[in-house]
N, C-alpha and C positions, 0 to 999 in steps of 0.2 A: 371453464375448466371441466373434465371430463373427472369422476368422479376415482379414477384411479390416480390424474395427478393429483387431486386434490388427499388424495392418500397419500402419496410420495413427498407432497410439499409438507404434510402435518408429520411425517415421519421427520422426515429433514431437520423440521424447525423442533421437535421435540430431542430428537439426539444432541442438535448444537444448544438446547439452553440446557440440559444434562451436563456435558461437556463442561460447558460453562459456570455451573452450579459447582460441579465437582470443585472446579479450579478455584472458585471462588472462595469454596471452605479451607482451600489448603493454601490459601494464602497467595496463591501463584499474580504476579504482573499480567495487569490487563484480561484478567481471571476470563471475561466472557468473550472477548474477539479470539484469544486462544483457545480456550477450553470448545468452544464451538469448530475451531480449523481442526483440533486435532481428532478429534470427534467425530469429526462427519468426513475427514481423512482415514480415517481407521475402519471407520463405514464404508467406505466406496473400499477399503483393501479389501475387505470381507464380503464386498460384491450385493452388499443390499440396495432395493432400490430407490436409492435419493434422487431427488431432480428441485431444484427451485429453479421456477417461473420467469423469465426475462424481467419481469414489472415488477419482482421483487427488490431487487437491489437499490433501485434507480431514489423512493423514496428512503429506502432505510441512508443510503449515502448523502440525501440532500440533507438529511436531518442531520447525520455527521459534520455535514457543511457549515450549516447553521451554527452548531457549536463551537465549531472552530472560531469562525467569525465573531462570536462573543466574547473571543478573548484581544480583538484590537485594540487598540487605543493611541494616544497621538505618541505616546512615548518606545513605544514598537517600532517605528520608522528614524530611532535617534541616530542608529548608527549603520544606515541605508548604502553609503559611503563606503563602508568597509566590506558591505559585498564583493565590489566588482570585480576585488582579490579572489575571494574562492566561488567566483561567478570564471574568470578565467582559469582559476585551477581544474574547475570541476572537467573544461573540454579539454585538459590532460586527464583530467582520471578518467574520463569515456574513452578515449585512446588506449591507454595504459589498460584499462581492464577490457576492454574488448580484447585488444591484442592476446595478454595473457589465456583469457579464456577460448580463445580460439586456440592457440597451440595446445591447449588442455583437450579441449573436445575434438580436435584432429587426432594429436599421436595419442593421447593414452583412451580414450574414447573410441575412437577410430571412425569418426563420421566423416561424412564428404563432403566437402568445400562446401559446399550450400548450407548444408544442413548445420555446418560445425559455424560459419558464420553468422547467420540469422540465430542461431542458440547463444552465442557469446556475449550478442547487444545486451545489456546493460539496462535494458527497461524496454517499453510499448511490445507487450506480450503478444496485441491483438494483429496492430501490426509489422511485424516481424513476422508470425507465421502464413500474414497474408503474402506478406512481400517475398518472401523464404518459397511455401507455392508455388509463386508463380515462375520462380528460378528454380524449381528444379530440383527443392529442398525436401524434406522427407516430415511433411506439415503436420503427423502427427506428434513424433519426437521433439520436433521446435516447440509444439504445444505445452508438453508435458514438461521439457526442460526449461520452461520459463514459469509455468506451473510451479512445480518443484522450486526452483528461486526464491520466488514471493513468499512460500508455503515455511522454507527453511531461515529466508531472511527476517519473517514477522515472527516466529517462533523463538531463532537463538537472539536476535537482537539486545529484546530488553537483558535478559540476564547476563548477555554479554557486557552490557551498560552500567549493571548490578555489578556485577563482579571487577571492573576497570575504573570505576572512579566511586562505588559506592552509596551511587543514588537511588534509591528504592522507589520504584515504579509502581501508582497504586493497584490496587486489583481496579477500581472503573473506570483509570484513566482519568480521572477528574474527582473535586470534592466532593460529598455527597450533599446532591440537593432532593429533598424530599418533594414528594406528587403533592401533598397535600399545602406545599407554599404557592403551588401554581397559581394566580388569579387568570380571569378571563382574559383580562386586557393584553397581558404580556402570553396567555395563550393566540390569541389572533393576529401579536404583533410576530411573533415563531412562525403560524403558519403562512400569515403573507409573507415573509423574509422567503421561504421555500417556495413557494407558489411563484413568486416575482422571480427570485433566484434562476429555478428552472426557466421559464420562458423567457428570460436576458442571456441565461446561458446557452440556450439553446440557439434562441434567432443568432446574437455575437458570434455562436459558434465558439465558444468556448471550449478549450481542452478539458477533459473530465468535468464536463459541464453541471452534471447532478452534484456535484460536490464542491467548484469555484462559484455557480450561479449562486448559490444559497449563502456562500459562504462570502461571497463579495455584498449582497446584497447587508446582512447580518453584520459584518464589517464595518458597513457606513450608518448603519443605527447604532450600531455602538459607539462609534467612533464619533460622531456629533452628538451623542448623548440625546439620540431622541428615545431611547429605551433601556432598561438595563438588563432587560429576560434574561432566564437561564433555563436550560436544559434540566429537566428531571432528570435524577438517576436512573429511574425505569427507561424510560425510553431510549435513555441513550447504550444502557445495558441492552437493551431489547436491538438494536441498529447493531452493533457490536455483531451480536449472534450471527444478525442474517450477513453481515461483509466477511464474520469467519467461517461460516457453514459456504458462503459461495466460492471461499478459497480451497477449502476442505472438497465440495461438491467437484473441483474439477478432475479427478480422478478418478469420478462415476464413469462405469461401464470400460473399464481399462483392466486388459488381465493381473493380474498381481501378481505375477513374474513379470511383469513389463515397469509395473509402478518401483516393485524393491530393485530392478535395474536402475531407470531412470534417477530414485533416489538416490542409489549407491555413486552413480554420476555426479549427480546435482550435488552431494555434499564437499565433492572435491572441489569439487565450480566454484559452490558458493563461500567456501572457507575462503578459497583464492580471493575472491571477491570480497568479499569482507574483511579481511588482511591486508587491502590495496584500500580501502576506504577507511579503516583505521591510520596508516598510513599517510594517505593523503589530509585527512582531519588533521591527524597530528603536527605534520609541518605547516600548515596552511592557520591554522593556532597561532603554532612557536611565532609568526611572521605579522599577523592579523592583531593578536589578544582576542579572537573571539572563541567563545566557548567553546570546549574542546564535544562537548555533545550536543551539541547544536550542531557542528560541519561533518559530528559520526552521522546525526540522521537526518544532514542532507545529500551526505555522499553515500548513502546507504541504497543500494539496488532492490528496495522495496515497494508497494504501494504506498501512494501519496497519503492515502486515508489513513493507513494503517501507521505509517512513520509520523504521521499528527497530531494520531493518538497518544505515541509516547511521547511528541515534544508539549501535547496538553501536559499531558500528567507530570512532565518534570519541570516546566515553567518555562518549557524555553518558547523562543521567540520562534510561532507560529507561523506568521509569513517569508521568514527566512528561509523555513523546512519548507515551505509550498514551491516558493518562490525556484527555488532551487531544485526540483524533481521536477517542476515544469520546465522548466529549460533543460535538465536532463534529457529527459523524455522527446522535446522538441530535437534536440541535436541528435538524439540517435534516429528519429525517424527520419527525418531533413538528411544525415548526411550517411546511410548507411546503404540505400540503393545507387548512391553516388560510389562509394566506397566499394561496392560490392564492385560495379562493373571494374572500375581502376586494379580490383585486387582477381578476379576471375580469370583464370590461364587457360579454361575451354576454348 
């Protein structure tokens, strides 16, 4: 690294633990994944120069992985059964809310077939704007408006959670485990779980591989009780920063009449969109019994990481929330170049 990024990466990572810190005293849910988005989002409005590094993410997210995976156990898969219910609902709510959000970003929006389609999908940011490209679509607005999404989904979610059924989201996402309970052993059994993680997710090809590989591997030591590690607070505060400063970061070098456009966009979008996933939780509930926030943040149009973290912090069942954004995410990418030609009138 050339010595000016490495100036922009230590501005970055100093704004989102600030951010973080703030949030942290004021009591806010999930004080540091937030407090770091809104932060290094307010940054990039004001045109400072942020940048984190490709090779950053990749470990702070496996380490999220890890964590997650620590909370399996054989009693998480009791009632496996009763997915297949809102496993079939959810390819109506990808219908349901692409639909709507496409007639939003056509008439009141006023983008063009390409552009208003590949914006509406419902998840796979990266691609959708690849795919959006090369039809024709206007790749940086697809960017920004799936950007905006993620940025507005992981922001109002918890409090929207807060305020609808009253469960309070901690500031770290989890209990507090102290640095200083760490021993070696269960330090090296954390990093091989990541290390392994990564290169099975990777070779399998695993979707969001830095964050299933670790977190599958983590998964099956816990889940056979060959280990019982836990995540420091630090650390996983520290992972927090860098997944909310790289959702904040994407709005580095964007004019800021373009950014308070696209938001002023994104909030009708995403209200839409979170009003159809409320919605759909709610009947799929009434018909199920299964927790009514548990199906809000699997049918939530968020990151997989980011929507994990609140189902860490509220107990709910963690492979459920996975389980359910990877199929998401597979269905929009799998059937939305299909979709695209059937629906294209050029």
């Amino acid at each position: 690294m050339t010595l000016a990024a490495t100036g922009k990466l230590a501005l970055t990572l100093l704004i989102g633990a600030l951010g973080g810190w703030i949030m942290w005293h004021l009591h806010m849910p999930l004080a540091w994944l937030l407090g770091a988005m809104i932060a290094c989002g307010l940054a990039a409005l004001l045109g400072l120069p942020l940048a984190l590094p490709p090779f950053i993410r990749p470990p702070m997210t496996a380490t999220i992985g890890v964590m997650l995976g620590a909370s399996f156990s054989p009693s998480v898969f009791d009632h496996v059964g009763l997915w297949i219910v809102s496993l079939l609902g959810l390819s109506v709510f990808i219908a349901a809310a692409g639909a709507f959000a496409y007639i939003y970003f056509r008439k009141i929006a006023g983008f063009d077939h390409p552009t208003a389609f590949f914006s509406a999908m419902p998840g796979g940011l990266v691609e959708m704007v690849t795919l959006g490209a090369e039809r024709g679509g206007h790749e940086r607005m697809i960017s920004l408006i799936h950007a905006a999404r993620i940025f507005l989904v992981v922001l109002c979610l918890p409090f929207i959670i807060q305020f609808v059924t009253g469960h309070v989201i901690s500031r770290s996402g989890s209990s507090f485990v102290p640095l200083s309970t760490v021993e070696l052993p269960e330090l090296l059994w954390l990093l091989a779980a990541m290390a392994i993680g990564v290169v099975t997710g990777t070779l399998l090809r695993f979707p969001a591989r830095y964050l299933m590989g670790p977190m599958a591997v983590s998964a099956a030591l816990h889940y056979f009780g060959v280990t019982d590690f836990q995540l420091p607070s630090v650390v996983l505060g520290a992972a927090q920063v860098v997944i909310g400063a790289t959702v904040g970061c994407r709005f580095v070098k964007t004019p800021p009449n373009l950014i308070a456009h696209v938001i002023g966009l994104s909030i009708g979008s995403t209200a839409l969109l979170l009003c159809i996933s409320l919605a759909f939780a709610f009947l799929i509930s009434l018909w199920t019994g299964e927790r009514f926030i548990g199906l809000v943040l699997a049918y939530s149009p968020g990151g997989v990481a980011e929507m994990s973290l609140i189902a860490l912090s509220l107990g709910i069942e963690i492979p459920f929330v996975v389980f359910h954004h990877l199929v998401r995410v597979f269905l929009v990418v799998a059937g939305s170049a299909a979709l695209f030609r059937m629906t294209n009138t050029r």
